[in-house]
Backbone as JSON, one array per atom type, in Angstrom:
{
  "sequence": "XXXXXXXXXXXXXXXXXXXXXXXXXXXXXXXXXXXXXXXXXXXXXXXXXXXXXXXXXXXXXXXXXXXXXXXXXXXXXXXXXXXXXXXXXXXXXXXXXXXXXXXXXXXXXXXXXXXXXXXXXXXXXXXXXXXXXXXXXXXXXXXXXXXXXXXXXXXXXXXXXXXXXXXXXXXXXXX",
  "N": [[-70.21, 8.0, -18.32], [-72.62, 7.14, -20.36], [-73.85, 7.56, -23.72], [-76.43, 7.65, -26.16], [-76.64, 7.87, -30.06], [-78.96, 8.09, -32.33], [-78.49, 7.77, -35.5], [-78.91, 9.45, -38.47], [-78.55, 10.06, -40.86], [-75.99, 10.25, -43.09], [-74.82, 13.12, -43.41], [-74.09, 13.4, -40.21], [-72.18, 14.28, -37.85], [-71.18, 12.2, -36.58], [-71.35, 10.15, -37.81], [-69.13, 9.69, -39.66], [-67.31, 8.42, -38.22], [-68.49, 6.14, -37.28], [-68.37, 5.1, -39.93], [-66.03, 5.04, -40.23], [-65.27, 3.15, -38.34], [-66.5, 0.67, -38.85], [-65.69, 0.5, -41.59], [-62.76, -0.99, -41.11], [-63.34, -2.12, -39.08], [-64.82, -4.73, -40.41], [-65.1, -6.98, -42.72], [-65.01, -7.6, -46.01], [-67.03, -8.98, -47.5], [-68.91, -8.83, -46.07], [-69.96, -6.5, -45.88], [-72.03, -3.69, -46.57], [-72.37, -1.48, -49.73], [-71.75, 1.67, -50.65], [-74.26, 3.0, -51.72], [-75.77, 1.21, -50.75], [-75.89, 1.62, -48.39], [-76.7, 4.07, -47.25], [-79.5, 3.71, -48.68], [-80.25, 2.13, -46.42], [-80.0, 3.36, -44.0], [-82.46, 4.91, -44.68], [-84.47, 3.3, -44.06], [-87.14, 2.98, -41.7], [-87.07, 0.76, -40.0], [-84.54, -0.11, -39.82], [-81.5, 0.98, -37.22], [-79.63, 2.39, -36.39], [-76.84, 2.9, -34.43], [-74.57, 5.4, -32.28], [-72.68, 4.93, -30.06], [-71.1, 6.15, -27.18], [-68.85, 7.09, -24.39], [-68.59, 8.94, -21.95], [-68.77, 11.48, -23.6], [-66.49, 10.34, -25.72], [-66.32, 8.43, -28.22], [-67.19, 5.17, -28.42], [-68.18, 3.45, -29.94], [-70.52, 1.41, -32.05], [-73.39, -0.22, -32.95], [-75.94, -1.51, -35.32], [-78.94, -2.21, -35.79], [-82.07, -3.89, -36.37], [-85.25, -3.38, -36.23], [-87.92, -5.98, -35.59], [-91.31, -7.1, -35.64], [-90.99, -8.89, -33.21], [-88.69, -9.26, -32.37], [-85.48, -8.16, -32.06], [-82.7, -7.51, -34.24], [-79.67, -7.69, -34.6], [-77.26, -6.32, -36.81], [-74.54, -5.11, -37.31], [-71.92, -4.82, -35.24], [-69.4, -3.13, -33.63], [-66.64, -2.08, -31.77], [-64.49, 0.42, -31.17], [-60.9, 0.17, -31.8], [-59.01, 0.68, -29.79], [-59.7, 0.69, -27.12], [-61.18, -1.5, -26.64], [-61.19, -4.52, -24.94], [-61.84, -2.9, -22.69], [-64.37, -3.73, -21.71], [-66.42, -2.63, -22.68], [-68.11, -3.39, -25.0], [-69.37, -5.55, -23.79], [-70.61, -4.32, -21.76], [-72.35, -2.44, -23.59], [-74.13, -4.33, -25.27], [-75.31, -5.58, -22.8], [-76.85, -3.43, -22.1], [-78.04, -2.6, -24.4], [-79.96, -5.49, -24.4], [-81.28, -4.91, -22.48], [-83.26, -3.51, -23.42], [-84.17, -4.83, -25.28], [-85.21, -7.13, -25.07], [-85.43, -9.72, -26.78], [-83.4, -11.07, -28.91], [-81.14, -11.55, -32.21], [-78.44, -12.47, -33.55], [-75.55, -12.53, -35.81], [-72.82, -15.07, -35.8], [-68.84, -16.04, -36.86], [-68.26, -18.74, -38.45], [-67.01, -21.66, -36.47], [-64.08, -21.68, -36.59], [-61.84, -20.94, -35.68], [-60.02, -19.43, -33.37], [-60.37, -16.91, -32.51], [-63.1, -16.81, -33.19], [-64.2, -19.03, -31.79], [-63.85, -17.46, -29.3], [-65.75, -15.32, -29.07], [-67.67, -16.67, -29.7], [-67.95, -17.5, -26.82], [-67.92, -15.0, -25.39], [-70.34, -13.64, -26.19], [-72.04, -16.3, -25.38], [-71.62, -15.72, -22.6], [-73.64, -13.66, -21.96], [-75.78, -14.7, -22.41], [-76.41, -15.56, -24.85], [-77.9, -18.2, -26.94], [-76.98, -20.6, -29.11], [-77.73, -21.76, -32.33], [-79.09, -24.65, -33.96], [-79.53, -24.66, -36.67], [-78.59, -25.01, -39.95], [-77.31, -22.13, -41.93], [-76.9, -19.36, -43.9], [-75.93, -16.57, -45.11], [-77.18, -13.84, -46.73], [-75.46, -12.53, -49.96], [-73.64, -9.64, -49.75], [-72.79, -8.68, -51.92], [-73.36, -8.24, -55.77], [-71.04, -10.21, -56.8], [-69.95, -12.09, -55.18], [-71.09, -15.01, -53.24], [-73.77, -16.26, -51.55], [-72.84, -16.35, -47.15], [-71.73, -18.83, -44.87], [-73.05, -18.36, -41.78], [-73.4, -18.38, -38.2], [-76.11, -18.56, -36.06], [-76.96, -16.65, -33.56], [-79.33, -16.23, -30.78], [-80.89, -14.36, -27.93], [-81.61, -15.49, -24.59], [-83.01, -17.7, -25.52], [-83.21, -20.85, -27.63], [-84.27, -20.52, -30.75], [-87.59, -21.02, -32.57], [-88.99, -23.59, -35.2], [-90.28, -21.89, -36.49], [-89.68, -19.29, -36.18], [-86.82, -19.15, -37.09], [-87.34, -19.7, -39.43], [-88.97, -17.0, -40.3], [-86.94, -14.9, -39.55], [-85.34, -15.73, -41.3], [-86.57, -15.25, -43.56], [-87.2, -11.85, -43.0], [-84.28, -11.2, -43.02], [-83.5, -11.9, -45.42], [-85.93, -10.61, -47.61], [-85.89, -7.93, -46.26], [-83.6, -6.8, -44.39], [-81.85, -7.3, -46.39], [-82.78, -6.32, -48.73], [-82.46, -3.98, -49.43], [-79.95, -4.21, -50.62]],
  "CA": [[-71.6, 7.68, -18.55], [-73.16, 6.25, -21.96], [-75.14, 8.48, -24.12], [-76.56, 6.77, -27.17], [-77.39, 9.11, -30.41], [-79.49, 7.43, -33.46], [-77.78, 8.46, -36.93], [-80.86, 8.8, -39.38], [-78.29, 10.34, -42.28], [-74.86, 10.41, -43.71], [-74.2, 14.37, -43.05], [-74.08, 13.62, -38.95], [-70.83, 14.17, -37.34], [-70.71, 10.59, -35.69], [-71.54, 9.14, -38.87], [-67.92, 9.38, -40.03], [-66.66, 7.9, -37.08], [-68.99, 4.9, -37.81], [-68.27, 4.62, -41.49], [-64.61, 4.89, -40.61], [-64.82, 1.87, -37.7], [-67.41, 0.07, -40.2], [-64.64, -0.08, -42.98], [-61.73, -1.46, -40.58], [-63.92, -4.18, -38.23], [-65.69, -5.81, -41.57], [-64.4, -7.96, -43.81], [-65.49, -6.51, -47.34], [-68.14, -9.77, -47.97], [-69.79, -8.28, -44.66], [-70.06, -4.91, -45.58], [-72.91, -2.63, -47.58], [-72.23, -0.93, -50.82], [-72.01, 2.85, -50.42], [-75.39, 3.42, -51.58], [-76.91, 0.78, -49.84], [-75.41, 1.8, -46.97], [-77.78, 5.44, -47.93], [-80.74, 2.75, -48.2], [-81.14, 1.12, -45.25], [-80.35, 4.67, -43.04], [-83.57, 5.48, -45.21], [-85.29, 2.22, -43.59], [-87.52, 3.08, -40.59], [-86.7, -0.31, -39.26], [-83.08, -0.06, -39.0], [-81.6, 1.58, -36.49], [-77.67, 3.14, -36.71], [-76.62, 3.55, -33.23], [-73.52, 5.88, -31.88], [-72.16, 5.37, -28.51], [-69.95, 6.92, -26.49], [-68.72, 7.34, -23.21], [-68.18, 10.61, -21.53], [-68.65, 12.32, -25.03], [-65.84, 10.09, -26.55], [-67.23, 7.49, -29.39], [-66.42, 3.88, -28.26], [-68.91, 1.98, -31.15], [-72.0, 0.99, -32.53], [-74.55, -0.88, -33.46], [-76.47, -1.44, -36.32], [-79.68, -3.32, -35.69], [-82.75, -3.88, -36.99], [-86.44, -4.04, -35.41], [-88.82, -6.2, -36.24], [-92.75, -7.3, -34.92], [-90.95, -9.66, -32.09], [-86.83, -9.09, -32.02], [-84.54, -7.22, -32.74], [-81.55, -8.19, -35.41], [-78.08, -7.14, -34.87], [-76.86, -6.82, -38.28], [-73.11, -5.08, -37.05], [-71.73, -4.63, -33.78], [-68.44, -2.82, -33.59], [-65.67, -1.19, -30.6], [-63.28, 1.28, -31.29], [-59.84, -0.67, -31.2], [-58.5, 1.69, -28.98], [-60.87, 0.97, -25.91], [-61.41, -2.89, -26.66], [-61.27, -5.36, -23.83], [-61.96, -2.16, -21.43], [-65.55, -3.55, -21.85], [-67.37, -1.33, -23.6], [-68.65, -4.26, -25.69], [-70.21, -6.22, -22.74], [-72.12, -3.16, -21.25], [-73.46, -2.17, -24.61], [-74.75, -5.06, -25.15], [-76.2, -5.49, -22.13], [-77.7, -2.5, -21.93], [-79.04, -3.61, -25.55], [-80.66, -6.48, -24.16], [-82.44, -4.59, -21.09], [-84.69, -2.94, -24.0], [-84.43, -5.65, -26.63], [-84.59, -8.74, -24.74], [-85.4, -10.95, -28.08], [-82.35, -10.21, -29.72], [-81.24, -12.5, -32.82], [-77.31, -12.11, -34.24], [-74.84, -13.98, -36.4], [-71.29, -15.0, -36.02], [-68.83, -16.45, -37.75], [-68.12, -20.26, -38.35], [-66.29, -21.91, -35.15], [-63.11, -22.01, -37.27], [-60.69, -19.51, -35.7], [-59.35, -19.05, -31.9], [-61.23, -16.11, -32.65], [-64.6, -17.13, -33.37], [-64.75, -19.65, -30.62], [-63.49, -16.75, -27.95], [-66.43, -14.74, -29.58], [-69.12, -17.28, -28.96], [-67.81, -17.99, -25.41], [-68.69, -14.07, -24.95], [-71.69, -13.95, -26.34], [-73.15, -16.81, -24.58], [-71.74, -15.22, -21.41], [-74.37, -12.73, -22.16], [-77.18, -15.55, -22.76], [-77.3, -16.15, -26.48], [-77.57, -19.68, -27.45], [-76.17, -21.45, -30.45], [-78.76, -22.23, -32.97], [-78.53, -25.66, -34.76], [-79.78, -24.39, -38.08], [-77.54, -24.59, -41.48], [-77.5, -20.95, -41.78], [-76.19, -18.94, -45.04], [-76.54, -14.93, -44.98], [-77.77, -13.32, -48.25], [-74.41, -11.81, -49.74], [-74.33, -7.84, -49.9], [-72.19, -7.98, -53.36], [-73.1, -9.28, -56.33], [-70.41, -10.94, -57.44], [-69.87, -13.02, -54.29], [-71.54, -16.17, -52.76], [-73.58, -16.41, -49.86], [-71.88, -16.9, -46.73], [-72.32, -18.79, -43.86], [-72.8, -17.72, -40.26], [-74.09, -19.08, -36.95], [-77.51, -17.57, -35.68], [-77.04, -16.85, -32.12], [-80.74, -15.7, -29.91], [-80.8, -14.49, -26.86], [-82.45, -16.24, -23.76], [-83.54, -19.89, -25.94], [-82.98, -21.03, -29.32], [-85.35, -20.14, -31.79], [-88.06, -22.3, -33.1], [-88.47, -23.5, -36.48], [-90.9, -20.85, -37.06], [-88.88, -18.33, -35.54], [-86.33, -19.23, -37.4], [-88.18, -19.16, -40.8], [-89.28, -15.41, -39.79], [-85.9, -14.77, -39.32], [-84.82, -16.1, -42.6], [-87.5, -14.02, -44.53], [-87.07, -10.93, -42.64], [-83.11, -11.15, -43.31], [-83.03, -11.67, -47.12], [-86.39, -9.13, -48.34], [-86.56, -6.41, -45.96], [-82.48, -6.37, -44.13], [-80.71, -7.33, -47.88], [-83.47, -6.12, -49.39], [-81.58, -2.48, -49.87], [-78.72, -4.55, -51.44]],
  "C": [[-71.82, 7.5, -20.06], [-73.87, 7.11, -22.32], [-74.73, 7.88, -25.46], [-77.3, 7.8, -28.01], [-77.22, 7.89, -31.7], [-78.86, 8.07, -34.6], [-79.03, 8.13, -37.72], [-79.78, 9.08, -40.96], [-76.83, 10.36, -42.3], [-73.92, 12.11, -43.12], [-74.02, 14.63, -41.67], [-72.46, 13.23, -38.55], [-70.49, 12.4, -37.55], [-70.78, 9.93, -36.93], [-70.27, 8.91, -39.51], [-66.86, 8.56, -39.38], [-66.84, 6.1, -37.32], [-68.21, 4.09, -38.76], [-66.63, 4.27, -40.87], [-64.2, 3.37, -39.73], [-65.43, 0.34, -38.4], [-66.34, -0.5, -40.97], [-63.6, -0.96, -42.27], [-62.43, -2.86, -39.69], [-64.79, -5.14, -39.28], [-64.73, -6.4, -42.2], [-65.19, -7.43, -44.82], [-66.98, -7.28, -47.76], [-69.29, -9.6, -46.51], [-70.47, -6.92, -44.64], [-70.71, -4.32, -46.59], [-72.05, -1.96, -48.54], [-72.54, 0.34, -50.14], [-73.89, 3.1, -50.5], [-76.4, 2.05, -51.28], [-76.55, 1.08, -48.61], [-76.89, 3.51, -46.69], [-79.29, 4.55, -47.52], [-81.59, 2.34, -47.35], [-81.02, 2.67, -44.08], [-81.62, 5.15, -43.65], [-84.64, 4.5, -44.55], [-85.93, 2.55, -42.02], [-87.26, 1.76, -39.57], [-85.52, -0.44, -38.86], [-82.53, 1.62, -37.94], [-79.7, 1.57, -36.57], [-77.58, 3.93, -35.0], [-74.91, 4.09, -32.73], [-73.16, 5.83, -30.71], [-71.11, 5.69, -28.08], [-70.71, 7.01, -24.79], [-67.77, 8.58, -22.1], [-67.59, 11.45, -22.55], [-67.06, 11.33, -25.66], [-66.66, 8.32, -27.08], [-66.23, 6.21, -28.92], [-66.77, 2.44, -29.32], [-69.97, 2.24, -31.16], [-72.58, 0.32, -33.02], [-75.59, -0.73, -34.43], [-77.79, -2.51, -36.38], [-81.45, -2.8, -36.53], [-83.85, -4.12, -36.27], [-87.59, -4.47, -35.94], [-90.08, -6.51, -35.43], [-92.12, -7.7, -33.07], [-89.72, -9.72, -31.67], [-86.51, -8.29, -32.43], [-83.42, -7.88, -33.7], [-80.54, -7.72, -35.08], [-77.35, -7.52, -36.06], [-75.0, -6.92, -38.04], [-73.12, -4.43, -35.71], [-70.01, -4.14, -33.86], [-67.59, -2.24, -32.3], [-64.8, -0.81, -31.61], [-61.68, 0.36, -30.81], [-58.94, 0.11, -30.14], [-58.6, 1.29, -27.86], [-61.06, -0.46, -26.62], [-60.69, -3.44, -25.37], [-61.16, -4.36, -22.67], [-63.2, -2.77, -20.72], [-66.78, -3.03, -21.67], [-68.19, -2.3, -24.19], [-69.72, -4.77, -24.6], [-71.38, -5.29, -22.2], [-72.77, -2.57, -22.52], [-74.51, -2.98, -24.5], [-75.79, -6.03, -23.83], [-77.27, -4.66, -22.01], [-78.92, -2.33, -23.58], [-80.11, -4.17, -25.44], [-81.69, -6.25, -23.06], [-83.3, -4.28, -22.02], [-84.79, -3.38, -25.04], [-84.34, -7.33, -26.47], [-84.79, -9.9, -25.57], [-84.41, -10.15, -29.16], [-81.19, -11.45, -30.62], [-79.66, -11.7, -33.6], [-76.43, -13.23, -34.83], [-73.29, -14.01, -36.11], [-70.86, -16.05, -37.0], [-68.3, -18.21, -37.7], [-67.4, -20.45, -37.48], [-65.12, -22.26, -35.89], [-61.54, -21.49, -37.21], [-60.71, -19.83, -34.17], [-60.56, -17.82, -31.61], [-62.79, -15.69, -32.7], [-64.7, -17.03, -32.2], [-64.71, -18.53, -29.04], [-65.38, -15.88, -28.23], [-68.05, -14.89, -29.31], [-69.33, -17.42, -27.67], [-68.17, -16.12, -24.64], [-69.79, -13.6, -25.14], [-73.02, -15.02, -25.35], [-73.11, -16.7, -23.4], [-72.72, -13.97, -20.72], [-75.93, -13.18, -22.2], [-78.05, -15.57, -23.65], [-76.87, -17.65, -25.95], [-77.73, -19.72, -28.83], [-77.4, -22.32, -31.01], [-78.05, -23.4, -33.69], [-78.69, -25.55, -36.05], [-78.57, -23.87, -39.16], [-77.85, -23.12, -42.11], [-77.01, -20.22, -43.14], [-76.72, -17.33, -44.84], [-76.13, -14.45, -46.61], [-76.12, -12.76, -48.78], [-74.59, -10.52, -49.84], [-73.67, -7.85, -51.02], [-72.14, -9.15, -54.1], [-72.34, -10.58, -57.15], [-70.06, -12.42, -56.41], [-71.43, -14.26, -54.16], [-71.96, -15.83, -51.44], [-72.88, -16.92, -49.02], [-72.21, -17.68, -45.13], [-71.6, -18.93, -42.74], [-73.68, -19.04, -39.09], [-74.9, -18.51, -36.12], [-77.2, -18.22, -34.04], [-78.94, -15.93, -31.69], [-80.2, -15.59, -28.3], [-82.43, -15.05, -26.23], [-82.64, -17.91, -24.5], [-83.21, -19.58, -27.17], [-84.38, -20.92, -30.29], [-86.0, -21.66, -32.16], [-87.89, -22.54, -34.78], [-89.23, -22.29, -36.89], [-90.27, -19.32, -36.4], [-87.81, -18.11, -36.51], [-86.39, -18.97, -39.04], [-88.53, -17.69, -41.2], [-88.19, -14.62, -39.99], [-85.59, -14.5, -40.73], [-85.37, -14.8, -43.72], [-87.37, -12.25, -44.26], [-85.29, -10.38, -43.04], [-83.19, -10.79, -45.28], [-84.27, -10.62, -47.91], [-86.37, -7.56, -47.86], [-84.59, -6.08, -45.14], [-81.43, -6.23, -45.49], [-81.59, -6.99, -48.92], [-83.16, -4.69, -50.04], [-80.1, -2.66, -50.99], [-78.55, -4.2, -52.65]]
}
């Protein structure tokens, strides 16, 4: 059975668990600065989720809530427990109490990607057409860009605008 526990701070068990699957499923131009990582757990809008299944930690989620969606900033599994799916029923069970739910992947440029999108939209995102770029989290880098998936329909332009604004002052706004 699934039991889902919110991390609000740094000193919570699970939170090491996180940080430690955090550092290994990111790529480094993906991934918060220590103390913004501090930041945004300080953000009533984000939301640091731990799951597990029958008390052992299989991943989490890192999303964000705003007026009308939700954001999935990071989405991680335990490599251990990958393709048991664990991934699929999260995220479903995600989507029962976040059914406007707005995430990015990464360019269709890999075996990898494309498998990535083909599970995702088995889930019923669709593939936004918008030229997309995500804020970077370090300053020495370049933004980078991604591919804005939505679930249920594709965003409008004003949806999409919302999106945009809500991403770079108030999600990279801890950067």
């Amino acid at each position: 059975m699934f039991s889902i526990t919110r991390i609000t701070n740094t000193d919570e068990k699970l939170y090491t668990l996180i940080d430690h699957l955090y550092a290994s499923a990111f790529p480094y131009h993906e991934k918060r600065e220590e103390r913004a990582k501090h930041a945004t757990l300080a953000n009533p809008a984000y939301h640091l989720e731990a799951w597990q299944f029958d008390n052992t930690f299989v991943g989490f989620i890192g999303y964000w809530m705003f007026k009308h969606y939700a954001y999935i900033e990071h989405l991680a599994i335990e490599p251990n427990v990958r393709s048991r799916g664990f991934g699929k029923q999260i995220l479903e069970r995600f989507l029962a109490t976040h059914p406007q739910t707005v995430l990015e992947i990464d360019p269709l440029t890999t075996d990898i990607a494309h498998r990535r999108l083909r599970f995702y939209q088995s889930l019923g995102f669709i593939q936004n057409d918008f030229v997309h770029h995500h804020p970077s989290y370090h300053a020495e880098m370049s933004d980078h860009k991604l591919i804005v998936l939505s679930s249920k329909q594709a965003l409008s332009d004003e949806q999409y605008t919302t999106f945009c604004h809500d991403l770079r002052f108030v999600v990279m706004g801890t950067v």
